[in-house]
C-alpha atoms as an extended CHARMM CRD file, in Angstrom:
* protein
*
       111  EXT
         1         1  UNK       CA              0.0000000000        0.0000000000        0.0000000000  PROA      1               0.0000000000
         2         2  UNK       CA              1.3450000000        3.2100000000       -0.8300000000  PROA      2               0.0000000000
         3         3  UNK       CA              2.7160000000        5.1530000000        2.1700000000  PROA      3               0.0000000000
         4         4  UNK       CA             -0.1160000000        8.3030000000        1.4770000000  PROA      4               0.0000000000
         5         5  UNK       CA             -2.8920000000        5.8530000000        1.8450000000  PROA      5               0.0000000000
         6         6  UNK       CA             -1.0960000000        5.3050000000        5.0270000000  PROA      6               0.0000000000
         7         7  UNK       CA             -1.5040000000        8.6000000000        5.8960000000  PROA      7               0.0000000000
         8         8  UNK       CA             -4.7350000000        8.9740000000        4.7340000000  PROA      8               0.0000000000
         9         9  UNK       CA             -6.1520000000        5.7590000000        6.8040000000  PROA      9               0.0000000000
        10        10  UNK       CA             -4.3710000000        7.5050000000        9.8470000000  PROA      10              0.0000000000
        11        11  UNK       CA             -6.1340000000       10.9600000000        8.9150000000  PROA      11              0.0000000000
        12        12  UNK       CA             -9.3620000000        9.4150000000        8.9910000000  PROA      12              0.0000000000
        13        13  UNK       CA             -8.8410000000        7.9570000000       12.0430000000  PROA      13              0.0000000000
        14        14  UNK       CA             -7.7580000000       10.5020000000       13.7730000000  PROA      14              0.0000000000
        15        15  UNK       CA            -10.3810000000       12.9610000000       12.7830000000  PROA      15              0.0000000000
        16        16  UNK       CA            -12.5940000000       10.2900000000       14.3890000000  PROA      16              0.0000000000
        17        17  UNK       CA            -11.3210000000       10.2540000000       17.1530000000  PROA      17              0.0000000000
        18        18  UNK       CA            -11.8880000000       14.2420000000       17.5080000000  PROA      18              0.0000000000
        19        19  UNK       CA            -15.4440000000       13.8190000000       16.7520000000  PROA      19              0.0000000000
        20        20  UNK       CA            -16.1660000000       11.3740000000       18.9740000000  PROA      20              0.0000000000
        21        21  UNK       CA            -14.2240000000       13.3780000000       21.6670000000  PROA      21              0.0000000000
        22        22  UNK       CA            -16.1020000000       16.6590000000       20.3620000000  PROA      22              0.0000000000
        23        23  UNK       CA            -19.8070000000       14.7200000000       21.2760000000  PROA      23              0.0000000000
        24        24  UNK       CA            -17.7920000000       13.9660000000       24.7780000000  PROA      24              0.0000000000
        25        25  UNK       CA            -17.0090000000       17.0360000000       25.2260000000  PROA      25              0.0000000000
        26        26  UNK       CA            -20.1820000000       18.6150000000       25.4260000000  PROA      26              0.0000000000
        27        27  UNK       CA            -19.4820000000       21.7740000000       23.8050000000  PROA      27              0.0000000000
        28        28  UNK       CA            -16.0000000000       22.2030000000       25.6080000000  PROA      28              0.0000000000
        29        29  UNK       CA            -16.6450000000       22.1120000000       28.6880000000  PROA      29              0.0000000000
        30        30  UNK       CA            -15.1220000000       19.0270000000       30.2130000000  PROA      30              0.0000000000
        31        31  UNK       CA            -11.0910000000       19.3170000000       29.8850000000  PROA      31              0.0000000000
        32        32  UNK       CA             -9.7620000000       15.8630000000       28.8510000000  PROA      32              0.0000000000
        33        33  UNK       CA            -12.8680000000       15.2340000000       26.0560000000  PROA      33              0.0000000000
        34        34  UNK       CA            -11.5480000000       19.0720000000       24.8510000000  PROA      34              0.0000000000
        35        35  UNK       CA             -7.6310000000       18.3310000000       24.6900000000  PROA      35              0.0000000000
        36        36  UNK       CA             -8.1430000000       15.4730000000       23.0660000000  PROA      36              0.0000000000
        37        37  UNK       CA            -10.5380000000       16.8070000000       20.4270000000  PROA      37              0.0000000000
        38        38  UNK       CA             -7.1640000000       19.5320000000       19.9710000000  PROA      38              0.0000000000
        39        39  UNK       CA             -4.7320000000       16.9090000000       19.4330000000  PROA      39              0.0000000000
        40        40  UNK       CA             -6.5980000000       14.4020000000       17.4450000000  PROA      40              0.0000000000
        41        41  UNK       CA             -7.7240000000       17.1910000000       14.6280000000  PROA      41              0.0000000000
        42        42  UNK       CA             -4.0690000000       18.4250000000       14.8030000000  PROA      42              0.0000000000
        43        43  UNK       CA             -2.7040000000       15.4930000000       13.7700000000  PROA      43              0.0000000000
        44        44  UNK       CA             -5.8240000000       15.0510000000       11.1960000000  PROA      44              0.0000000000
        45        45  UNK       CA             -4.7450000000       17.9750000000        9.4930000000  PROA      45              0.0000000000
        46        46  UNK       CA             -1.0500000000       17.1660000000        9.7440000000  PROA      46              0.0000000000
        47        47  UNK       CA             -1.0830000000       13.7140000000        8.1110000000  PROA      47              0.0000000000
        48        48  UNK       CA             -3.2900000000       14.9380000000        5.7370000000  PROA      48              0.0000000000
        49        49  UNK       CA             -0.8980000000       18.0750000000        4.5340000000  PROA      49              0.0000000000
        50        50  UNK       CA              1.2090000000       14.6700000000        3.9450000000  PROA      50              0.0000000000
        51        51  UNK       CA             -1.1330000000       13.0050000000        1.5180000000  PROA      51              0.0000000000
        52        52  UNK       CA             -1.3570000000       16.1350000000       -0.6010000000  PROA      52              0.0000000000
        53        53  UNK       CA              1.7850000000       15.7550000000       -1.7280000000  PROA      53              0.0000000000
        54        54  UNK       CA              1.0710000000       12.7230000000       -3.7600000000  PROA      54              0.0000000000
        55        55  UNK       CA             -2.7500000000       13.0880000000       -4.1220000000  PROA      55              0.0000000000
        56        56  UNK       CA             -4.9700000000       15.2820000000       -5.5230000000  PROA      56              0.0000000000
        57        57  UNK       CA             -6.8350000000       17.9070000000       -2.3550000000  PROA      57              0.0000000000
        58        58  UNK       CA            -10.0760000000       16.9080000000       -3.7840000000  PROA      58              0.0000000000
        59        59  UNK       CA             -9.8520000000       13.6070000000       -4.1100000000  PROA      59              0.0000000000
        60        60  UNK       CA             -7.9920000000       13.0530000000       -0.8300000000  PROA      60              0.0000000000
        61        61  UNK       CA            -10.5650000000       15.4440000000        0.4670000000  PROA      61              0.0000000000
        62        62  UNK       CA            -13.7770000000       13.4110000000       -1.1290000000  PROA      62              0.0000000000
        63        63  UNK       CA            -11.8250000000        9.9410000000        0.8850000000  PROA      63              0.0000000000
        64        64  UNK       CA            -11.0460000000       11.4700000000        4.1260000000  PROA      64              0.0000000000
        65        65  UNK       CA            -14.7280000000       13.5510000000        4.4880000000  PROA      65              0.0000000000
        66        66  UNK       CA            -16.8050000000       10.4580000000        3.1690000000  PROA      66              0.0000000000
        67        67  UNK       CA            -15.2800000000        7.9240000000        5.3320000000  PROA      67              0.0000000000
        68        68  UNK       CA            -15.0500000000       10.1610000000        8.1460000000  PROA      68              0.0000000000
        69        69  UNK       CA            -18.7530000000       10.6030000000        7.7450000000  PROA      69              0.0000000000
        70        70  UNK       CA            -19.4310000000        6.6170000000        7.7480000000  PROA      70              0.0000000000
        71        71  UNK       CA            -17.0530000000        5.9280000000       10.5860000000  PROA      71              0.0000000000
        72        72  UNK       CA            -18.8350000000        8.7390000000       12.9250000000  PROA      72              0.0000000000
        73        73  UNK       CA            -22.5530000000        8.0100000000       11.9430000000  PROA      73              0.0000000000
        74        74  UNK       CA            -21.4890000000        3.9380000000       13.1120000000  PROA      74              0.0000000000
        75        75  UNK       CA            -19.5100000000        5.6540000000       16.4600000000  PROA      75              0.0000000000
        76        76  UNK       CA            -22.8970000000        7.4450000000       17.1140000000  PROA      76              0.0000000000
        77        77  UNK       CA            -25.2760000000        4.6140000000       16.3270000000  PROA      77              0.0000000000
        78        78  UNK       CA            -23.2000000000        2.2440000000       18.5200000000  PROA      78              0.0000000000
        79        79  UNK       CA            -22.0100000000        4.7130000000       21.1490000000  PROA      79              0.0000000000
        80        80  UNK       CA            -24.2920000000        7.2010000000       21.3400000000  PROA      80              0.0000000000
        81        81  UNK       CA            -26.9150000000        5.6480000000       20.7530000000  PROA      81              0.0000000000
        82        82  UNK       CA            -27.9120000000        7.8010000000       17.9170000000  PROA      82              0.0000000000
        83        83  UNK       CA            -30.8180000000        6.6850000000       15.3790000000  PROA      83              0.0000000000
        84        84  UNK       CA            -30.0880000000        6.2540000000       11.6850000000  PROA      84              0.0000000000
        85        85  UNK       CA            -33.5570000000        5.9070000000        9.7730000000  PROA      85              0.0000000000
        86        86  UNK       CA            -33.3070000000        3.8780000000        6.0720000000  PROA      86              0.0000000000
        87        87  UNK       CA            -32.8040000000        7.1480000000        4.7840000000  PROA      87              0.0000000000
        88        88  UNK       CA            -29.6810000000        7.6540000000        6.3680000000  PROA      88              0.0000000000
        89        89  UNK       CA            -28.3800000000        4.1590000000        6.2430000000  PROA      89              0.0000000000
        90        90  UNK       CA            -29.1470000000        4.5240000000        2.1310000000  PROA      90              0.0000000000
        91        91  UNK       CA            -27.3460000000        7.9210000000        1.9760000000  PROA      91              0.0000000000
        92        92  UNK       CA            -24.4440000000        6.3040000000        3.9750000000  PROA      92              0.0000000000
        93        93  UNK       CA            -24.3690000000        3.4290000000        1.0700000000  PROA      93              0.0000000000
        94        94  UNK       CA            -24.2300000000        5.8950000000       -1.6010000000  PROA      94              0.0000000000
        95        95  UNK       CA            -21.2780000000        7.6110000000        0.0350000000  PROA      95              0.0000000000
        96        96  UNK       CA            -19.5460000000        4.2510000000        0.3300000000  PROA      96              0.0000000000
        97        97  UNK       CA            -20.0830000000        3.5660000000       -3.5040000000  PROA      97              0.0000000000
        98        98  UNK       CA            -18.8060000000        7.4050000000       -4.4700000000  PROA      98              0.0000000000
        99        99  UNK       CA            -15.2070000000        6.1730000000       -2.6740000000  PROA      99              0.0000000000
       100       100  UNK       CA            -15.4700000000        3.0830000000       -4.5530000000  PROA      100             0.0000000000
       101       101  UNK       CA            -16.1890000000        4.8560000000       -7.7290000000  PROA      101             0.0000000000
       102       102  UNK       CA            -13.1920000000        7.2880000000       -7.4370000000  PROA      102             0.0000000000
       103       103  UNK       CA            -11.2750000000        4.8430000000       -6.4300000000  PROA      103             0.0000000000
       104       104  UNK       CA            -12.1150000000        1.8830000000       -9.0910000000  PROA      104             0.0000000000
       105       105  UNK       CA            -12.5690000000        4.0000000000      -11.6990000000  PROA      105             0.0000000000
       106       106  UNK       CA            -10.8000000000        7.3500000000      -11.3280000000  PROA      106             0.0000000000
       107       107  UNK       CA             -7.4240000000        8.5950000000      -13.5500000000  PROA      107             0.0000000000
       108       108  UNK       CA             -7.2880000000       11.3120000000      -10.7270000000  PROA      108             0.0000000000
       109       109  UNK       CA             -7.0270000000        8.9520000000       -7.9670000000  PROA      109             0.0000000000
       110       110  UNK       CA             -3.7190000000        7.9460000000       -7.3980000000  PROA      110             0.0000000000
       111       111  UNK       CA             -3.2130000000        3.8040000000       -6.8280000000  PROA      111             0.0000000000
């Protein structure tokens, strides 16, 4: 696997990781939930400076917002206990299917 998927995987992750600490957080006002929501979109950001250098911003950009997206509306279903109607759970699909799509079939996408 090329090392800017690396960082990409990594990005996503991390960015996670700040969301879920941003819903813990409750609007920044418990410390630890806070610091970590700091230091986990930091390093989003960071690694993801690092995938632009081999990747396309909007590409890179389309990965790391649509998975982010699928990863927190599963964190919030399972920990949060957060609802997703058919209508969501379709839309969710779809976005799954666009990252296939750019990444099966697109010239801009690099492999």
């Amino acid at each position: 696997m090329p090392v800017h998927y690396l960082y990409l995987i990594f990005a996503v992750i991390a960015e996670t990781i700040g969301t879920s600490a941003l819903q813990a957080s409750q609007q920044f006002t418990r410390l630890w939930p806070s610091l970590l929501v700091i230091t986990a979109y930091g390093a989003a950001f960071y690694l993801l400076s690092l995938t632009l250098r081999t990747m396309p911003v909007g590409i890179m950009y389309a990965i790391w917002s649509g998975l982010g997206i699928v990863l927190i509306a599963i964190i919030g279903w399972l920990v949060f206990r957060q609802t997703l109607d058919a209508a969501a759970v379709v839309g969710i699909g779809l976005i799954l299917a666009g990252i296939v799509v750019i990444q099966l079939f697109s010239n801009t996408a690099t492999h």
